[in-house]
LUMLO-760306 format. One record per atom (N, C-alpha, C): residue in one letter; atom name; x, y, z. Coordinates in Angstrom, 3 decimals. Layout:
<recs>
+---+----+----------+----------+----------+
| r |  a |       px |       py |       pz |
+---+----+----------+----------+----------+
| A | CA |        X |        Y |        Z |
...
+---+----+----------+----------+----------+
</recs>
This chain:
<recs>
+---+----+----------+----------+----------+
| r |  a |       px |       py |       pz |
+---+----+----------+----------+----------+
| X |  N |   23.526 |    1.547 |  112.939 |
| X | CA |   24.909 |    1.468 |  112.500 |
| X |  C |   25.008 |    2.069 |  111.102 |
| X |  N |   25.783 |    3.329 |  110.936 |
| X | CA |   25.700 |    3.939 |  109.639 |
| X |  C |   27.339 |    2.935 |  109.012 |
| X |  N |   27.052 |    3.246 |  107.488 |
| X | CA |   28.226 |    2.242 |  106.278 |
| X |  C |   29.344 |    2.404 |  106.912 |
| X |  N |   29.698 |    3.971 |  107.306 |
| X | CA |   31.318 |    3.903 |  107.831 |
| X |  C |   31.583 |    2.954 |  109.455 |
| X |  N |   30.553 |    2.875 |  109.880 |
| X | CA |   30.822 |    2.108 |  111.299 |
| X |  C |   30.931 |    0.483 |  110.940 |
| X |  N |   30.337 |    0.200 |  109.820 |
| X | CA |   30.249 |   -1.386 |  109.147 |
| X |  C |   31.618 |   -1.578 |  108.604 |
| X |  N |   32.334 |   -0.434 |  107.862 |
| X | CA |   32.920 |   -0.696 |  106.786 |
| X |  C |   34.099 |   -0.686 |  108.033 |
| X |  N |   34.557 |    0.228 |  109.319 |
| X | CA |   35.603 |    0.280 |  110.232 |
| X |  C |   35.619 |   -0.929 |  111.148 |
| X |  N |   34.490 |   -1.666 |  111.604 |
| X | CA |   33.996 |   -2.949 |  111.891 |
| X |  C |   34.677 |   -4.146 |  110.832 |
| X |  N |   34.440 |   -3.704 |  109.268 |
| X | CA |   34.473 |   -4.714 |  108.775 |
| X |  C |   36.149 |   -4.663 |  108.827 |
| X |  N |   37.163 |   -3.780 |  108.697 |
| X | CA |   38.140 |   -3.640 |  108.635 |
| X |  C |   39.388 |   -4.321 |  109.919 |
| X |  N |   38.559 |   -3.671 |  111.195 |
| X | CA |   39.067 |   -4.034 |  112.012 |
| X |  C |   39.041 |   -5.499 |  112.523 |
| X |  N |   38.126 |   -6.415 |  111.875 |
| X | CA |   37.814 |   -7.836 |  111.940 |
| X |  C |   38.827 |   -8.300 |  111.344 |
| X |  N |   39.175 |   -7.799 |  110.020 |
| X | CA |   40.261 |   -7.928 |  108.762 |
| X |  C |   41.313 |   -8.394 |  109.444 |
| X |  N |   42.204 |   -7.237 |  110.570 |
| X | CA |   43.298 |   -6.391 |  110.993 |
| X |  C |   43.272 |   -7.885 |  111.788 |
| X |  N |   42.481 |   -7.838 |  112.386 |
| X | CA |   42.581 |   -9.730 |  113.723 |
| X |  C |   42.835 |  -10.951 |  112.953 |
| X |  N |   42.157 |  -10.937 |  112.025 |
| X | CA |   42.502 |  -12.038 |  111.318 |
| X |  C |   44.142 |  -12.335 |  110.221 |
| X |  N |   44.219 |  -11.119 |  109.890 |
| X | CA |   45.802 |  -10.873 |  109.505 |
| X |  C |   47.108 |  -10.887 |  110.803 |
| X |  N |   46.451 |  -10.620 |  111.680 |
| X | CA |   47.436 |  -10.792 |  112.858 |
| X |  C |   47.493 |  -12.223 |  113.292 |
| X |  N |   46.520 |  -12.807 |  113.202 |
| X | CA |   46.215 |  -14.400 |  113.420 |
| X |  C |   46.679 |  -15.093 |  112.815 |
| X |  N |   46.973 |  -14.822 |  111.360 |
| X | CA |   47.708 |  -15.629 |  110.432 |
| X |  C |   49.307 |  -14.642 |  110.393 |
| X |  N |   49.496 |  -14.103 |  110.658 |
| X | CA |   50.961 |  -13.383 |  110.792 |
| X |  C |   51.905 |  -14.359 |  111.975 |
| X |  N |   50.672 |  -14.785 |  113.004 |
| X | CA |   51.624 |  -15.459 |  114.270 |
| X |  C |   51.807 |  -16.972 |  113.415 |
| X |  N |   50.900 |  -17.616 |  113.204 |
| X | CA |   50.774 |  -18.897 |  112.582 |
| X |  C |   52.335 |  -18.512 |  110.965 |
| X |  N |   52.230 |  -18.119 |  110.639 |
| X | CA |   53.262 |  -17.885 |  109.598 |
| X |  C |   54.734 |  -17.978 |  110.241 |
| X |  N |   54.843 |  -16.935 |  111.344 |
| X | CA |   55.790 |  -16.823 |  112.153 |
| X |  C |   56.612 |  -18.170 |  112.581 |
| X |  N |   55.455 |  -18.877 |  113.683 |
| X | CA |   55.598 |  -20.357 |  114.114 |
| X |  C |   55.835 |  -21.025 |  112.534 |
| X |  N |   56.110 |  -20.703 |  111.165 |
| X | CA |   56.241 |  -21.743 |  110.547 |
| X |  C |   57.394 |  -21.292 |  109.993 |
| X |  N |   58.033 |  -20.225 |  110.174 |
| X | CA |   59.299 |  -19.791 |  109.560 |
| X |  C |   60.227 |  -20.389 |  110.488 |
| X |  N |   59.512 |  -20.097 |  111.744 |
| X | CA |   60.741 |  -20.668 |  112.342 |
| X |  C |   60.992 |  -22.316 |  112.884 |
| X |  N |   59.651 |  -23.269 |  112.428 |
| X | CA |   59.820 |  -24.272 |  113.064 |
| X |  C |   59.716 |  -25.130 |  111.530 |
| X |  N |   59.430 |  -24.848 |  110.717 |
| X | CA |   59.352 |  -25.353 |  109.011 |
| X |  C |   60.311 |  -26.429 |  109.259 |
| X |  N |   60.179 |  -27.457 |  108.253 |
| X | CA |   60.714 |  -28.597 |  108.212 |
| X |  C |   61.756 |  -28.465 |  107.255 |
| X |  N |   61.557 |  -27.756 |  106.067 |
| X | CA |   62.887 |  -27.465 |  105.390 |
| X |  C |   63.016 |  -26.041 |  104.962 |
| X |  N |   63.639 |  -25.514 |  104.202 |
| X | CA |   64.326 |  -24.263 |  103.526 |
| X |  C |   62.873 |  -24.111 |  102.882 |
| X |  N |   62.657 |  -24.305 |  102.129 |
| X | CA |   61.526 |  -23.751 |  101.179 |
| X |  C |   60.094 |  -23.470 |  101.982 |
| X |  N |   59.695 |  -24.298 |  102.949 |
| X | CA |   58.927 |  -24.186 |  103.934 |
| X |  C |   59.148 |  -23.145 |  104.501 |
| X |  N |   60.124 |  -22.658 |  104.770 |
| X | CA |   60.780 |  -21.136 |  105.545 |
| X |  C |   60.376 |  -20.063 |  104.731 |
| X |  N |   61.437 |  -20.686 |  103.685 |
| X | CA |   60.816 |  -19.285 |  102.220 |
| X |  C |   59.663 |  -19.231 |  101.869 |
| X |  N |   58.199 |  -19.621 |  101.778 |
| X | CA |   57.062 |  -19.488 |  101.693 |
| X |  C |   56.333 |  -18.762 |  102.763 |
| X |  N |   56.938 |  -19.344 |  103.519 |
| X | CA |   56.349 |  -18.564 |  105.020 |
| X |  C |   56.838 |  -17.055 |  105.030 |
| X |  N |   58.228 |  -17.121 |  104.561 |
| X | CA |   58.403 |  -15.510 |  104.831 |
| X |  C |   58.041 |  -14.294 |  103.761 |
| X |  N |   57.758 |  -15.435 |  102.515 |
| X | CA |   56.946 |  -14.303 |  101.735 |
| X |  C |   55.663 |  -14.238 |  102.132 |
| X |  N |   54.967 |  -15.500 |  103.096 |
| X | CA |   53.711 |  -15.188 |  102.990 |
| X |  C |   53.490 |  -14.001 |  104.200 |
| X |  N |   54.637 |  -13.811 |  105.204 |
| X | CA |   54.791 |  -12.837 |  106.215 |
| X |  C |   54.696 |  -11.579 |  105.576 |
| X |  N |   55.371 |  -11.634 |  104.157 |
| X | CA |   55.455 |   -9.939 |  103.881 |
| X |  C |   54.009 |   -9.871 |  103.138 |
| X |  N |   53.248 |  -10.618 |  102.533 |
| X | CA |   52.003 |  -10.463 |  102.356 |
| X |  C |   51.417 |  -10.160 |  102.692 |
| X |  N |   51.003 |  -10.806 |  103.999 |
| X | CA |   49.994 |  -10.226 |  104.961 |
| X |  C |   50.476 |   -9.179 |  105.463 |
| X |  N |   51.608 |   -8.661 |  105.761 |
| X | CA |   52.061 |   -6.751 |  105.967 |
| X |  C |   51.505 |   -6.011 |  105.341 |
| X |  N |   51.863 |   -6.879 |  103.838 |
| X | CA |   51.144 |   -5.302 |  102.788 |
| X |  C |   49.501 |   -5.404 |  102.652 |
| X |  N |   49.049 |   -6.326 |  102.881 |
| X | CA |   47.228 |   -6.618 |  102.935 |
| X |  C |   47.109 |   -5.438 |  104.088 |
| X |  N |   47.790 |   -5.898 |  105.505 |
| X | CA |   47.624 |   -4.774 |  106.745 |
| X |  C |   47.509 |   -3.823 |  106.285 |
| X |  N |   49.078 |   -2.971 |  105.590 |
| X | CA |   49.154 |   -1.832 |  105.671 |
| X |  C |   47.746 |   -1.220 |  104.752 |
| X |  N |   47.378 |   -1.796 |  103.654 |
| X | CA |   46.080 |   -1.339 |  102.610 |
| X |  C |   45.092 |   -1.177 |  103.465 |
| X |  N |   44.498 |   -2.522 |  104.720 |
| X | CA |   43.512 |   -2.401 |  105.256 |
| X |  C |   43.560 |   -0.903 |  106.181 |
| X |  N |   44.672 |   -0.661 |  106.536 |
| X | CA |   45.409 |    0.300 |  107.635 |
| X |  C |   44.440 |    1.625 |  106.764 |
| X |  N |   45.069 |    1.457 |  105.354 |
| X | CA |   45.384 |    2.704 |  104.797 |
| X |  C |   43.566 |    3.419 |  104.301 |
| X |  N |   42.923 |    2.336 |  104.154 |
| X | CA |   41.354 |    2.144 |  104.256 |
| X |  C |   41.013 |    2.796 |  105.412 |
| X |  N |   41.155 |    2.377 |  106.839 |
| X | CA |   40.369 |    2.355 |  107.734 |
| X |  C |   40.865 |    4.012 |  108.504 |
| X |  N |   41.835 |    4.275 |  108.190 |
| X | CA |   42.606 |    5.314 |  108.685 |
| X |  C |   42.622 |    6.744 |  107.373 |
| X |  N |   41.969 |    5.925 |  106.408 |
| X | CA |   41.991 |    7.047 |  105.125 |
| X |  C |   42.974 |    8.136 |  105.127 |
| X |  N |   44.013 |    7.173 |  104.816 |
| X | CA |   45.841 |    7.937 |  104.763 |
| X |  C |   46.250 |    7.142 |  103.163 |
| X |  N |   46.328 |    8.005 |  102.518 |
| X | CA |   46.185 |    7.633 |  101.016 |
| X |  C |   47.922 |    7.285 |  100.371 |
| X |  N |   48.458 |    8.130 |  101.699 |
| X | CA |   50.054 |    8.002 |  101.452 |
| X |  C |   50.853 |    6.061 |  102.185 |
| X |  N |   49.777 |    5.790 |  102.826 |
| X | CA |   49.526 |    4.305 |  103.403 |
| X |  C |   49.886 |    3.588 |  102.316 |
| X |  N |   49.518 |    3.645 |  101.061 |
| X | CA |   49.550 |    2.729 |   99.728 |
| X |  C |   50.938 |    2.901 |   99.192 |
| X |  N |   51.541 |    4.195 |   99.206 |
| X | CA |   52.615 |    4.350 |   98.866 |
| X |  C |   53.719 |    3.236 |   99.809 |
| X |  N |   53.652 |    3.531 |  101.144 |
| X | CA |   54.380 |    2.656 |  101.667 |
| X |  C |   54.368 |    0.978 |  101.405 |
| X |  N |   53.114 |    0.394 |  101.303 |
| X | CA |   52.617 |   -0.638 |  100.725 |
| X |  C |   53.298 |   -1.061 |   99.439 |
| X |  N |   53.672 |   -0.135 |   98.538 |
| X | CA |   54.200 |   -0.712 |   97.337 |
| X |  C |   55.847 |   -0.940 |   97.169 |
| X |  N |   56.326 |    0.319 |   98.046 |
| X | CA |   57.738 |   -0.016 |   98.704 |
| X |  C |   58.052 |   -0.985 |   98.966 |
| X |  N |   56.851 |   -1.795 |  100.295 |
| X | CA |   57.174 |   -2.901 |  100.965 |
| X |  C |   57.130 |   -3.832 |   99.957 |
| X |  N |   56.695 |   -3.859 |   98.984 |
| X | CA |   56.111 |   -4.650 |   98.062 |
| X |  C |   57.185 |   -5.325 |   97.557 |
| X |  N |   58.090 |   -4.145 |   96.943 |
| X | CA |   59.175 |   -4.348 |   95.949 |
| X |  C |   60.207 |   -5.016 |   97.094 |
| X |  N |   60.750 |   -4.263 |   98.023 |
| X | CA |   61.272 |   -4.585 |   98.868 |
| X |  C |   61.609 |   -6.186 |   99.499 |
| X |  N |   59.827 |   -6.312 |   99.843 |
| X | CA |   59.817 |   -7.748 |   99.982 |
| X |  C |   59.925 |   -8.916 |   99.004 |
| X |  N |   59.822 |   -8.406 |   97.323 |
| X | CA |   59.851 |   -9.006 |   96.590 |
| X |  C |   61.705 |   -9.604 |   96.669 |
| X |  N |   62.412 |   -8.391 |   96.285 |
| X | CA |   63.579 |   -8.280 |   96.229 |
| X |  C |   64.267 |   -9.521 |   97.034 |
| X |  N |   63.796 |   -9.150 |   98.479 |
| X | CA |   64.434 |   -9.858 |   99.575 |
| X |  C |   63.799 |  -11.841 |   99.512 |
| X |  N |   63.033 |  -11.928 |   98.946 |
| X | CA |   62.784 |  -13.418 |   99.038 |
| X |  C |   63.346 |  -13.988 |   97.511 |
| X |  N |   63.591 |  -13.051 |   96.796 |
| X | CA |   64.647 |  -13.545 |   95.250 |
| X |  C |   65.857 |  -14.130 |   95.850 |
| X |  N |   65.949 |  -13.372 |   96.579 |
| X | CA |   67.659 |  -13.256 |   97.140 |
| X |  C |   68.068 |  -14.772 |   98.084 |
| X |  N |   66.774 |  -14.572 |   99.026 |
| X | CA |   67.519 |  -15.510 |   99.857 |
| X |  C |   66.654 |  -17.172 |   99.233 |
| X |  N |   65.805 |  -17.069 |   98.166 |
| X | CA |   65.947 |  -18.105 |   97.438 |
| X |  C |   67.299 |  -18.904 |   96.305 |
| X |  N |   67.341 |  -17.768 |   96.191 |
| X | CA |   68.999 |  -17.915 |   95.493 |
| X |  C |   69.820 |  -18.385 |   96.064 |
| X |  N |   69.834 |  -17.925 |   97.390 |
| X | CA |   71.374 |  -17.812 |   98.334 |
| X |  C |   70.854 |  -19.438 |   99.104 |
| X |  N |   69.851 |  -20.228 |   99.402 |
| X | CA |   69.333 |  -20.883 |  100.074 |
| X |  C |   68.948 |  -22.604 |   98.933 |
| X |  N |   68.474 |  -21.957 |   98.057 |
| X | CA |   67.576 |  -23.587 |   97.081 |
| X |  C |   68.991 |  -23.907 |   96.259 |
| X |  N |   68.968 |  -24.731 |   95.653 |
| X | CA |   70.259 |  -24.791 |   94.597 |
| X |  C |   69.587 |  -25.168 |   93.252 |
| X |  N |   70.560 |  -24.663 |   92.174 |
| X | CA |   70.048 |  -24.315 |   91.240 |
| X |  C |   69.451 |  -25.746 |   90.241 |
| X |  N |   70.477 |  -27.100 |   90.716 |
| X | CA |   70.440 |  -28.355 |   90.153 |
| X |  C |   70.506 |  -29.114 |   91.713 |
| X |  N |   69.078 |  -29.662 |   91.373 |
| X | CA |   69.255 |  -30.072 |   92.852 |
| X |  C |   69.666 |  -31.693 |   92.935 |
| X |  N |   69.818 |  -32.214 |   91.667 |
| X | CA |   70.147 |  -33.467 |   91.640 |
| X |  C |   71.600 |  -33.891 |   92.177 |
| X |  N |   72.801 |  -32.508 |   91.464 |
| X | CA |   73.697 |  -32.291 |   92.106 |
| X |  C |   74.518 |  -32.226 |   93.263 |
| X |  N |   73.116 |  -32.282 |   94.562 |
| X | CA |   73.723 |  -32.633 |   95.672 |
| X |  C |   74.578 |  -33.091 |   96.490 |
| X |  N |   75.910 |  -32.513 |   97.022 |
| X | CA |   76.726 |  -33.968 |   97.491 |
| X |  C |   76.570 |  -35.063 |   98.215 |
| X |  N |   75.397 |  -35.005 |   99.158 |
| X | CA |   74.994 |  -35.859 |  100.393 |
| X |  C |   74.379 |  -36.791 |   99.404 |
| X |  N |   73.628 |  -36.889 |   98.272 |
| X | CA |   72.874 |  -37.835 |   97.150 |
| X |  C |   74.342 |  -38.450 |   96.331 |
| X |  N |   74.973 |  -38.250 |   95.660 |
| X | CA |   76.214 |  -38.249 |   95.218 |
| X |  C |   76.438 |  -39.580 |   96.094 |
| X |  N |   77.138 |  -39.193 |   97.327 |
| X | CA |   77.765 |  -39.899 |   98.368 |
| X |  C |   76.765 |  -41.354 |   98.561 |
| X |  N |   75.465 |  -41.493 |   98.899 |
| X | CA |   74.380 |  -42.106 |   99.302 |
| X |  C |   74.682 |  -43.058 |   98.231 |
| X |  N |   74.397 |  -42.408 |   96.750 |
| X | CA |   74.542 |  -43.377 |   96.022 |
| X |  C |   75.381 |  -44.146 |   95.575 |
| X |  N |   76.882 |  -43.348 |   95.655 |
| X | CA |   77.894 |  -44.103 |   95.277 |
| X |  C |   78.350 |  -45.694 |   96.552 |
| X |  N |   78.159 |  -45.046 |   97.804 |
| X | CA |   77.781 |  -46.202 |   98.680 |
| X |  C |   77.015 |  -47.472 |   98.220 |
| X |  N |   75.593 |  -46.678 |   97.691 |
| X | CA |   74.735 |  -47.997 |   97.432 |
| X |  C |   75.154 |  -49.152 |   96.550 |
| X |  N |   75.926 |  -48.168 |   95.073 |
| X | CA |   77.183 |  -48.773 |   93.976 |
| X |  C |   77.466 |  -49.582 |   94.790 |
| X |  N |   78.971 |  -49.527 |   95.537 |
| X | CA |   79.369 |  -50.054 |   96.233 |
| X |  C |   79.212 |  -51.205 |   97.493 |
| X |  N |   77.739 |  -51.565 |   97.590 |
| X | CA |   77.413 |  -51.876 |   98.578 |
| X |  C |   76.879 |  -53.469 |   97.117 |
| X |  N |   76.291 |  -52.862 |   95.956 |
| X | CA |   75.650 |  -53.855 |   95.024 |
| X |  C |   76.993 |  -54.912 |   94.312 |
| X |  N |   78.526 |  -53.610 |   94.740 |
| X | CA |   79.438 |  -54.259 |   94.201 |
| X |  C |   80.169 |  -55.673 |   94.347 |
| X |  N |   80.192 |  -55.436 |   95.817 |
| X | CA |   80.626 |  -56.183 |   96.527 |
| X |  C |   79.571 |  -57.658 |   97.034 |
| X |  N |   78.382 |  -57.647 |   96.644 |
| X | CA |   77.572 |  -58.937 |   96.791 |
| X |  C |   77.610 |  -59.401 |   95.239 |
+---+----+----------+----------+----------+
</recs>
């Protein structure tokens, strides 16, 4: 076995194991227990893309591979700012469903 057959071996082992954790990520975006659980998962989805595309860009020695990689990069950065924004709140104490809960509880201490 000459280095390049080890090193395309070692790559393509890589490529299975990034696909393995791409499905497991998947199953957690979409079955996650809350919002932030989602949002972790889907940055950790664009992670393992851009790990792929590098391993890709290695094993396939396409040097323009990296370029796309850093696109995705920004890209994916961009897109999980956003829908953290649009999704977490900024004061989370603020809540109305907590608000409500408690003013009940007030009310509940008032009246005994």
């Amino acid at each position: 076995m000459t280095l390049e057959e080890a090193y395309g071996a070692l790559y393509s082992g890589a490529l299975i194991v990034i696909a393995a954790l791409l499905c497991v990520m998947l199953f957690r975006s979409v079955k996650g227990p809350g919002v932030t659980d989602r949002l972790l998962s889907i940055n950790m989805i664009g992670t393992l893309v851009i790990a792929g595309i590098v391993i890709l860009s290695r094993l396939l020695h396409e040097a323009w591979l990296l370029d796309v990689a850093l696109i995705y990069t920004m890209i994916s950065l961009v897109s999980v700012l956003i829908l953290a924004r649009v999704f977490i709140p900024a004061n989370p104490s603020r809540r109305p469903f907590r608000d409500k809960k408690r003013k009940k509880k007030k009310e509940a201490e008032d009246h005994d």
